[in-house]
N, C-alpha and C positions, 0 to 999 in steps of 0.2 A: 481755148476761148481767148481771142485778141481782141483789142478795139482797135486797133490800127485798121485800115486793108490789107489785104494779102503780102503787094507790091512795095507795100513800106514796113512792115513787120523785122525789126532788127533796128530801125532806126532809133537812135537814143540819142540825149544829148552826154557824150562819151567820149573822153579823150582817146578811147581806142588800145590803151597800154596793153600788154599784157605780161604777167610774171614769170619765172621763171617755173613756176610750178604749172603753170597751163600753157605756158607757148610749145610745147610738145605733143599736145594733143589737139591742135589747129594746121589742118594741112596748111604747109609752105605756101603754097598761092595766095593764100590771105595776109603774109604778113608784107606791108608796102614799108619797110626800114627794121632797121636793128640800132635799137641804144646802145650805146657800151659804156656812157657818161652821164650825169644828170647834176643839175644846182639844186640843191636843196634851199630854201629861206624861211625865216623863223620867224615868228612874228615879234623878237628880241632883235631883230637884225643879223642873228648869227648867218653864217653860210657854210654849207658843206659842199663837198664834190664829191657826189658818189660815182667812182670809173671799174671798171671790171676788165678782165683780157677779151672775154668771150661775153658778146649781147647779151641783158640781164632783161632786157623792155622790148617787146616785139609791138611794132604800130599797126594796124588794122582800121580797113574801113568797118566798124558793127553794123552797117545797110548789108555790104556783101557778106560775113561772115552770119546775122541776123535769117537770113533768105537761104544758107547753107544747110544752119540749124532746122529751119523747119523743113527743107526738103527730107531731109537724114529723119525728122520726126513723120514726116509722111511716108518714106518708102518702107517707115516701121510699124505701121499702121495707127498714126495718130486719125481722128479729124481735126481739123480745121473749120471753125465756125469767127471769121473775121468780122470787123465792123461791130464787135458788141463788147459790150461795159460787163463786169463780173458786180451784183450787189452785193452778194453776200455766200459766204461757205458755211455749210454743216458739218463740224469736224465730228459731230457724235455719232452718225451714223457709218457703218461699213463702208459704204459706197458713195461716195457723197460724190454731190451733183452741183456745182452753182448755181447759181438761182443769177436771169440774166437783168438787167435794168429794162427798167421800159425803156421805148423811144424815147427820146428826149429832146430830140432833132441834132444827136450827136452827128456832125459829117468829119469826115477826116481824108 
């Protein structure tokens, strides 16, 4: 269940980074740069320079990488019910089911 539509599903508001612990499990097409340095700033003023030999920050659009997920969640037998708000979840039961919002003249 998304309340996006289909066509914007992935968009976030998202720098896009990604770590070293997950940029190996996002095919290559997705990533548009490689960090290998970063400024850190503190809210003391301090500064750091994080650099690495080998890219530590992979950059991504999450629209294209967002649109990837769900395709990979669809050809696994997800559905897909877009345009709707989630009220509320029943964790107590087995199988739970969200329960969806009324209308509420959400558009997106």
């Amino acid at each position: 269940m998304e309340k996006l539509p289909e066509n914007r599903i992935g968009e976030k508001v998202c720098a896009g980074g990604l770590s070293p612990k997950i940029i190996d499990r996002v095919p290559k097409k997705f990533i548009e740069r490689y960090i290998r340095s970063i400024n850190v700033h503190s809210p003391s003023f301090e500064k750091w320079i994080l650099e690495g030999g080998e890219p530590f920050i992979g950059m991504i659009s999450r629209l294209e990488l967002g649109q990837w997920q769900l395709d990979q969640a669809l050809k696994a037998g997800a559905k897909l019910e877009d345009k709707e708000e989630v009220r509320s979840v029943d964790l107590s039961k087995k199988q739970s089911k969200p329960e969806k919002a009324k209308n509420r003249g959400i558009t997106n």
